[in-house]
N, C-alpha and C positions, 0 to 999 in steps of 0.2 A: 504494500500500500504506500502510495506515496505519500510525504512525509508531510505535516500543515503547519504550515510555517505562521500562522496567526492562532495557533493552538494557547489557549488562555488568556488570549486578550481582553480586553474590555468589552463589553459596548457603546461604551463613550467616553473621552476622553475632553479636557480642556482646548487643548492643541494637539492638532496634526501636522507634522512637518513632512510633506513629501519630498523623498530626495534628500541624500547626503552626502550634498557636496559640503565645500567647508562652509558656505554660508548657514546652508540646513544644518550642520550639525551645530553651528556656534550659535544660532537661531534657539535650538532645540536645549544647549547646554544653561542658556542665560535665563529664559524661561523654566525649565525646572530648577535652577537655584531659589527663581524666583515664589517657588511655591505651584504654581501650577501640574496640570497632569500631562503626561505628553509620551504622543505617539511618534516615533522616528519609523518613517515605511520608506526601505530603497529596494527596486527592484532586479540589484543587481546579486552577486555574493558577497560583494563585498562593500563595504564602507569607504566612502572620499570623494565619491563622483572621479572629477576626472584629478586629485590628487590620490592618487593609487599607483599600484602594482601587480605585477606578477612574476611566479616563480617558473623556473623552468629546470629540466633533469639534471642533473650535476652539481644539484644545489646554485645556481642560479638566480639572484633577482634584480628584477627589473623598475625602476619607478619609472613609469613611462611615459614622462619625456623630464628635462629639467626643471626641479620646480624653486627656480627665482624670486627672491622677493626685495623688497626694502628692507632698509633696517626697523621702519616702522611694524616690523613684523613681530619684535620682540617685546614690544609694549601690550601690544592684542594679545599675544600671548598669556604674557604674564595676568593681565587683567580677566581675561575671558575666560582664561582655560587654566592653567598651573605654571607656579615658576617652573616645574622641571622641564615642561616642554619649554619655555623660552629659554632655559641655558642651554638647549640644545643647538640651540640657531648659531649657526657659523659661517663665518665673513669667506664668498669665494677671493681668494689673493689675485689670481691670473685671467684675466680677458683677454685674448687673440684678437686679435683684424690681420686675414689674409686674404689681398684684394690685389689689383691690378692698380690699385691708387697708391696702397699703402699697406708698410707690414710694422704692427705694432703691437704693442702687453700695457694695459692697463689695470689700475687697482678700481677703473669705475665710479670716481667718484669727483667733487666738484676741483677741486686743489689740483689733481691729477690730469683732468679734462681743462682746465685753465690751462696748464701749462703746455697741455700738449697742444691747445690750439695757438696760444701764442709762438712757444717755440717752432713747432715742428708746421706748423701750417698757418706760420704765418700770420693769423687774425691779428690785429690791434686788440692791446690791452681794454682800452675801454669799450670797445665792441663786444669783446665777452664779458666785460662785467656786467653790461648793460643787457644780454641777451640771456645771461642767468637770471639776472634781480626779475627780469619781464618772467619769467617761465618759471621760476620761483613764486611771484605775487598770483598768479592765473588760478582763479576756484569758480566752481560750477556757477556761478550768479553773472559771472562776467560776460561779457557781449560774444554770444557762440556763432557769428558772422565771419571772424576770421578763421582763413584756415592755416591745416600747417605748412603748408605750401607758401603762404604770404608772409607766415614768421619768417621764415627762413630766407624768405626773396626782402625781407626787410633786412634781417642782420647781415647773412651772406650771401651776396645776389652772385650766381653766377660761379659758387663755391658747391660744385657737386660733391666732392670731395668732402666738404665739411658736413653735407645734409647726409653723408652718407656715415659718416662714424655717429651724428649724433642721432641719427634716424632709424637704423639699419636694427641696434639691440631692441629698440621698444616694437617694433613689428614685429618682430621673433615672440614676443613678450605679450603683446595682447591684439594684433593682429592690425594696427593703424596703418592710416595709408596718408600720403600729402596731401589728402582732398579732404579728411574729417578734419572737423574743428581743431581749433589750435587747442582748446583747454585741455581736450583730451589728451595732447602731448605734451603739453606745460606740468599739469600734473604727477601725470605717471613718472615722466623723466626727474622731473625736479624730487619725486622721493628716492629715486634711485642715487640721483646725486649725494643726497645727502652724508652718506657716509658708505655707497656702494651695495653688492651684492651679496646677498647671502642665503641659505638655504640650512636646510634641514640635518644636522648627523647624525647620520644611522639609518637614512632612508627612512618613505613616506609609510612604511609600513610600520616600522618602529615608533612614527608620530601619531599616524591613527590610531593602533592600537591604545596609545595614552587616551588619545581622546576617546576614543571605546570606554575604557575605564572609567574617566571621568565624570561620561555619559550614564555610567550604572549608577555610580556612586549617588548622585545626583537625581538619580531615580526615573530617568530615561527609560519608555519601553521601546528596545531599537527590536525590528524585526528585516530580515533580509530578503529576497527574494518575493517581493510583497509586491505587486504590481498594481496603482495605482489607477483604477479602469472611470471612473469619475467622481468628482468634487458636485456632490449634492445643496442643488440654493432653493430655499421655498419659493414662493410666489410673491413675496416680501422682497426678496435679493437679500437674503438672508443663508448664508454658511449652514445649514445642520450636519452633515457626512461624510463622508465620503464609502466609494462602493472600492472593495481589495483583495484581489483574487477571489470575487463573487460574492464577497462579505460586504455588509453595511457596518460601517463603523460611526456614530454620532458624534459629535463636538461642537465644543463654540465658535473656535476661531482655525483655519488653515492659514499652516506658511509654506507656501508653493516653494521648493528646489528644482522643479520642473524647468522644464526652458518656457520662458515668457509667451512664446505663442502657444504652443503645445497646451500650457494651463489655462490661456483667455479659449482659445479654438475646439480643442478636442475635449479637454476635462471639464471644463466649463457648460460650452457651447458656446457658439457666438447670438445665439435666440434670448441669453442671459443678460443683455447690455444693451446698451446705447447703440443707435446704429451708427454713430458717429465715431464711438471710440471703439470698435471694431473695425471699422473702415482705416482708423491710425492703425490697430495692433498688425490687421494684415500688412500695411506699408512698410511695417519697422523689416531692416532689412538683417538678416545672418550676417555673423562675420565669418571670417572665411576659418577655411579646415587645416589640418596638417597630416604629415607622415613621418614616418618615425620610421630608423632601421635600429631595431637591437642588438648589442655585439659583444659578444662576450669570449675572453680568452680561455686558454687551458689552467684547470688548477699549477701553480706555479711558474708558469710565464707571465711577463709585465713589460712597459715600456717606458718610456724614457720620461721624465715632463713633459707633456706637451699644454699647459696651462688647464684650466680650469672650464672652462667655454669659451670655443673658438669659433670667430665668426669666420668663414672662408666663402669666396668667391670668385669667380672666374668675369664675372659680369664690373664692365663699368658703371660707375653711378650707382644709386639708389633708383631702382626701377619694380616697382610694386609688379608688375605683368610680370619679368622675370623670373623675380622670385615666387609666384605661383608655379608657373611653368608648370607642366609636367616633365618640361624638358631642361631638368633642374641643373642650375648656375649656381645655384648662394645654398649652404648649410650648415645648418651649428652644430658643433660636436660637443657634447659634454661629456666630462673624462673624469670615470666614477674609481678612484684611487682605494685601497683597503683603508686608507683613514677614513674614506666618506663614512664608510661603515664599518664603526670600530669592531673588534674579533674577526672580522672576514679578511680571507690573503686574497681575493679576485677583481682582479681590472675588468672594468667595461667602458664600454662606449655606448651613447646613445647617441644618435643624429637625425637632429631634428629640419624640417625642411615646412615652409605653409606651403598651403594645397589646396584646389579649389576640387567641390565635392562632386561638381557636374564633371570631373574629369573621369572621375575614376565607377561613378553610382549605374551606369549601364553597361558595362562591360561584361561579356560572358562569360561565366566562370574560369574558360583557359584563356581567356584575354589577361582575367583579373590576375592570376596566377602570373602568367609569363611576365606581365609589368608589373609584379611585386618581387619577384625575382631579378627584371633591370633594376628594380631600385634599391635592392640589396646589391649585387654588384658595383655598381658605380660609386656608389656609396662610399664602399671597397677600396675599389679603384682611389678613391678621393683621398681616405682614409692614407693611404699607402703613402701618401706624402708627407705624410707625418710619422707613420708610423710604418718604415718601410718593408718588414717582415712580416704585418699583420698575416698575411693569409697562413703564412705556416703556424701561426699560435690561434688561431680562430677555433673556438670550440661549440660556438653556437651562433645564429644569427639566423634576423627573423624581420617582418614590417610591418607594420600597420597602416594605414590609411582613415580618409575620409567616411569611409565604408564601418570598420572597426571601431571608429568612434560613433557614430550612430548607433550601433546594434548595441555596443554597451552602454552608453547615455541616455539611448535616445534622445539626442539633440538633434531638431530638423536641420537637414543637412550637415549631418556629424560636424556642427563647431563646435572650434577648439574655445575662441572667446566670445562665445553668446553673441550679443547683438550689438549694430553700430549702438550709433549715441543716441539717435532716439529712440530706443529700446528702454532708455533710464526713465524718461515722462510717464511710456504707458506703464510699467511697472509700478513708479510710485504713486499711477494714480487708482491702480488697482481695487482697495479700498472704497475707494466714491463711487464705486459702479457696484461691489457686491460687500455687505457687511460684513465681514470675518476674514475675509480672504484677503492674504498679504502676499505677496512675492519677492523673493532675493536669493540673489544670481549672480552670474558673468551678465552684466547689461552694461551699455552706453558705454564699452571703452572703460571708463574710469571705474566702473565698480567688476574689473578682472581681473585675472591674477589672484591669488593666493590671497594677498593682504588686503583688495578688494572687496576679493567676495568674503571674508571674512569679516571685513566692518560693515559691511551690507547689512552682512546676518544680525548684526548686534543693531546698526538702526533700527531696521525691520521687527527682530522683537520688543524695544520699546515702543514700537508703534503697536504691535499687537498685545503688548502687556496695560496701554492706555483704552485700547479697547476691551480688553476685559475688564479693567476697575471701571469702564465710566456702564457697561452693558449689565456689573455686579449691580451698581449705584443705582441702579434704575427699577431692578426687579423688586 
């Protein structure tokens, strides 16, 4: 008999959080400190949305892809979740740029990016001062008319070169292009600036499971493999349920981890709203996908330094079509050393490349194969420049796609970073159209990434924690 993965649940609960990515789970974590009841439903096996992993034979594992954050990542930590997870956070040392412009190692951050644009390429002193303070001051209220295309043509006109060192990381990073708003690049970048890149030790597995943990403790009912079929609203536009693996579950309030359309469109319905702000949600546009090749050595072979994450390219300029390509110029490699993860002796590589998802979503099954297999070689091939004996020390390697991230997400059109920028309006206006129902996510650019959608979640559940005291106040 197959196994029932909602076996002693409730039948209602305060909150539902569908989805656990890290906003659902920081969502979910704040809320039952808070005192409330709360259901956590993902319908994957595992926990993280798309900060996760997998293992493969040989002992094996894989976080899949790199997951970069600000330093502001240690503070959320620490406040939302436990110090042990923020002493875990560790500063990446090495960035690469290997390009046709320029070959460089940076520590990624403001002091370092100062002088490498004054020294090495040139800019006037005051031109970078004045192009940090600007992109430094820039917050969501500001006038989203300029793009980043015209920042850039204001500081360095005519300086590909320079749109492409400062450009080139945050596209890898949440998928921007020179045509979205400039805030959206002001932001992101300018946290990164701050004191650079850092990320997880021990891998993403060893961090969710804390937050597992401190989701029980805290008295989180997480269930896995729980699929989410709809979000029940009475006649009212009023939240009562939701329907999960054929179960009805009651509540007061949901927090959607869904992708933003998917919860207004299919779990919703769009019969449930305004026809006007359905007519926005279908507009809001996907951000684009990615592909991944996984690489892993043999127990006891290793390689030389080759930095921390390395941007390489074959392509001149910052050119967004490019780097979709299927006919891939530009990819990051990040280089998983046995420090990343203390006790383990095994090197990996993972290389990350965006991707758009109409490239690869009709392919015939030996189409799908054969061009996941170029893109494991070339890869390869790419690799070898760095690392010239890879292929004799290769003990595994594998890719993922556009394709792969849909089927595990279920994010329409397997994105990697949720939705442009106005993905961020219709989500926060979520609320005014149906009572109870909250959503937080990968939206608008600025609430993705890691440290994104993690403050997201903690908005989002003050907003749904003010909805239950003022819905308590009433009864």
């Amino acid at each position: 008999m197959a196994k029932d993965f909602l076996a002693g649940v409730q039948d209602s609960y305060d909150v539902i959080v569908i989805g656990s990515g890290l906003a659902g789970l920081t969502g979910a974590n704040i809320l039952a400190k808070q005192g409330y009841s709360v259901l956590l439903l993902e319908h994957h096996y595992q926990l993280g949305g798309m900060a996760t992993w997998f293992k493969r034979r040989g002992g094996h594992i894989f976080d899949i892809s790199l997951h970069g954050f600000p330093n502001g990542m240690v503070k959320s930590c620490r406040k939302y979740w436990t110090q042990e997870i923020a002493d875990k956070i560790v500063q990446l040392k090495g960035v690469r740029f290997e390009n046709p412009q320029f070959s460089l190692e940076t520590t990624f951050n403001r002091a370092d990016f100062t002088n490498l644009l004054i020294d090495k390429f040139q800019v006037p002193a005051e031109t970078v001062q004045s192009f940090f303070d600007t992109a430094r001051g820039m917050n969501f209220y500001d006038d989203q008319g300029m793009t980043t295309r015209e920042l850039f043509e204001k500081f360095f006109p005519g300086r590909d070169d320079v749109v492409r060192l400062l450009m080139e990381p945050i596209t890898y990073a949440n998928g921007s292009t020179l045509e979205d708003p400039a805030i959206t690049y002001g932001i992101v970048f300018s946290n990164f600036m701050s004191k650079g890149v850092f990320t997880f030790q021990g891998g993403t597995d060893a961090l969710v499971l804390q937050m597992k943990e401190e989701l029980i403790r805290n008295g989180v009912d997480l269930r896995i493999r729980s699929l989410v079929e709809k979000i029940e609203v009475d006649a009212q536009r009023n939240v009562t349920g939701v329907v999960v693996n054929g179960k009805r579950i009651g509540c007061k309030a949901v927090l959607s981890n869904s992708n933003l359309k998917s919860t207004i469109l299919n779990l919703v319905g769009a019969e449930n709203f305004d026809r006007e702000y359905v007519e926005e949600a279908e507009a809001v546009r996907m951000n684009n996908s990615s592909c991944q090749v996984y690489i892993a050595l043999k127990p006891g072979e290793s390689f030389d330094y080759c930095g921390d994450l390395l941007f390489h390219s074959e392509h001149r300029g910052f050119d967004i079509e490019a780097m979709l390509s299927k006919e891939i110029s530009s990819r990051t490699f990040s280089f998983y050393y046995p420090e990343t993860r203390p006790g383990s002796d095994r090197w990996l590589v993972v290389s990350s490349t965006n991707a758009r998802y109409e490239d690869w979503a009709n392919l015939s099954d030996e189409e799908y194969e054969r061009d996941k297999k170029h893109l494991c070689e070339t890869t390869i091939d790419c690799l070898a420049k760095y690392v010239p004996d890879i292929r004799e020390k290769l003990d595994w390697v594998e890719a993922s796609t556009p394709r792969t991230f849909q089927y595990y997400t279920r994010h329409l059109a397997g994105a990697s970073f949720g939705t442009k920028f106005e993905g961020l309006k219709v989500s926060q206006e979520l609320p005014q159209q149906i009572s109870g129902l909250h959503h937080a996510g990968s939206v608008g650019i600025i609430m993705s990434g890691w440290l994104g959608a993690m403050n997201y979640g903690v908005i989002v559940s003050n907003e749904v924690d003010k909805y239950l005291t003022s819905a308590a106040a009433t009864l």
